[in-house]
C-alpha positions as CSV (number, residue, x, y, z in Angstrom):
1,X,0.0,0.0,0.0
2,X,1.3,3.8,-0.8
3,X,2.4,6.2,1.4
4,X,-0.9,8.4,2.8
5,X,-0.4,11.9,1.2
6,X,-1.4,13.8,4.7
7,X,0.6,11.7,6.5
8,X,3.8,12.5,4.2
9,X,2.5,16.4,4.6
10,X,2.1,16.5,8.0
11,X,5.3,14.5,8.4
12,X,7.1,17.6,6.2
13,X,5.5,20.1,8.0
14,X,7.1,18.4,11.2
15,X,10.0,18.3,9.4
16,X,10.5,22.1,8.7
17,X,9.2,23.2,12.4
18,X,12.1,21.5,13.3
19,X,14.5,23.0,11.3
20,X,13.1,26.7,12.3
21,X,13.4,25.8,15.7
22,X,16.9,24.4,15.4
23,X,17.5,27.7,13.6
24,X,16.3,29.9,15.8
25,X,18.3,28.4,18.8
26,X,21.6,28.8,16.7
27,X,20.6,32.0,16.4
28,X,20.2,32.7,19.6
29,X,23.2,31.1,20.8
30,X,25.4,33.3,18.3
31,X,25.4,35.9,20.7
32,X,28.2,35.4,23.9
33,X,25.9,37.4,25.7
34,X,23.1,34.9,25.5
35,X,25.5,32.0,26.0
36,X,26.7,33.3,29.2
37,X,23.1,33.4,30.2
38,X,21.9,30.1,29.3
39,X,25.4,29.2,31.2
40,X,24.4,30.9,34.1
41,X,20.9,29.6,33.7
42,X,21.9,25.7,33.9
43,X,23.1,26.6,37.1
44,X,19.5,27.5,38.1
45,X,17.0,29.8,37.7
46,X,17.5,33.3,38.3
47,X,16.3,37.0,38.2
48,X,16.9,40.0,35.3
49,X,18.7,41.8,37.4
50,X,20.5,38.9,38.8
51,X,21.3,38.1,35.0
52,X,22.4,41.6,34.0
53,X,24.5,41.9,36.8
54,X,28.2,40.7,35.2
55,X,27.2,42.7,31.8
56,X,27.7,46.4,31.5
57,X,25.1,47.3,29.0
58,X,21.5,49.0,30.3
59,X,19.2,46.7,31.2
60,X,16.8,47.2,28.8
61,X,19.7,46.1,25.9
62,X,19.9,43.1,28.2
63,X,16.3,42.7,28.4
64,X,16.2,42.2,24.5
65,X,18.6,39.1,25.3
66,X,16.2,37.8,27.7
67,X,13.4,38.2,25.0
68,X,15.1,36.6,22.5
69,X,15.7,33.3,24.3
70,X,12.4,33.3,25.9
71,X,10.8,33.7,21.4
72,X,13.4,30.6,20.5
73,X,11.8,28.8,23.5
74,X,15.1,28.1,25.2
75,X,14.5,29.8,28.5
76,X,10.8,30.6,30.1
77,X,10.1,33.4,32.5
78,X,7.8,34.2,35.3
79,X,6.4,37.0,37.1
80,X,7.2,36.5,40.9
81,X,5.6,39.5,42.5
82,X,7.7,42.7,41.2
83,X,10.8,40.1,39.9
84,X,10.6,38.5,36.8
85,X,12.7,35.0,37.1
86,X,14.0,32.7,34.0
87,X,14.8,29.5,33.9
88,X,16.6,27.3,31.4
89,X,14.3,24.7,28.7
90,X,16.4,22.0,27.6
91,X,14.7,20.8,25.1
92,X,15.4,23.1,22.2
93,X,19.1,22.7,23.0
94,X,18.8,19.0,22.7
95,X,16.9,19.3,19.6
96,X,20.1,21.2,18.3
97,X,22.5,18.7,20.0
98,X,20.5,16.1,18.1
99,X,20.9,18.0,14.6
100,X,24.5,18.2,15.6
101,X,25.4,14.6,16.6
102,X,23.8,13.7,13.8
103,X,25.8,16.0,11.4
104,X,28.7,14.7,13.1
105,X,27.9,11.1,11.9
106,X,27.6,11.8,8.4
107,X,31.2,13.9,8.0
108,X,32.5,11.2,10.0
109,X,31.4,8.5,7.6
110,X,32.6,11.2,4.6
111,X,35.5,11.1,5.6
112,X,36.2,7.6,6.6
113,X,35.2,7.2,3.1
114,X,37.8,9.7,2.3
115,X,40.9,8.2,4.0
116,X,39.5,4.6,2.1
117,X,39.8,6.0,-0.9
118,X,42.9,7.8,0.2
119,X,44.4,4.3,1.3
120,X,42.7,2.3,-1.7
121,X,45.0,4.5,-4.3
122,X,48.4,4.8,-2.5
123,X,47.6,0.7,-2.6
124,X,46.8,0.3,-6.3
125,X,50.3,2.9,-7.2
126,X,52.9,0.2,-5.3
């Protein structure tokens, strides 16, 4: 039996969500700013101010940090009183350790490949 066409389409559109969000968390994590947060954050949850504290830029140039992580989904924040607190998500960042891993596998077999092919001809010359 064939393939169901909306299964195949909702399968794609999987597909590409994934890639945005794997996307969007590079992009995120370009910035050394928003590395040393997510750094700090896997240490535990912590304020804004608490955040901002070891960068000297004005807090609402940090704030746009914050936001950022919080749109690509890899930190959450909530209102605690007057304090807004964030806390890490893991997930996105696995889904990009995933992509990674499984980028690693495939230049890893390239290139095992490579050095066959490499070997194979320095064999055949003798």
């Amino acid at each position: 039996m064939g393939t169901d066409v909306g299964t195949r389409a909702t399968a794609g559109r999987g597909m590409a969500a994934r890639s945005h969000q794997i996307s969007r968390v590079f992009q995120a994590l370009a910035d050394p700013t928003r590395r040393a947060v997510v750094e700090r954050l896997a240490l535990g949850p912590a304020s804004t101010t608490e955040l901002a504290r070891p960068f000297s830029m004005a807090l609402p140039s940090f704030a746009q940090h914050l936001q950022m992580l919080e749109q690509c989904g890899v930190v959450r924040s909530r209102k605690e009183g007057r304090v807004r607190r964030f806390h890490l998500v893991p997930k996105p960042l696995a889904t990009a350790e995933d992509w990674m891993v499984g980028q690693r596998a495939v230049w890893n077999q390239r290139l095992d490949q490579l050095q066959d092919y490499v070997e194979g001809m320095k064999t055949s010359k003798r």
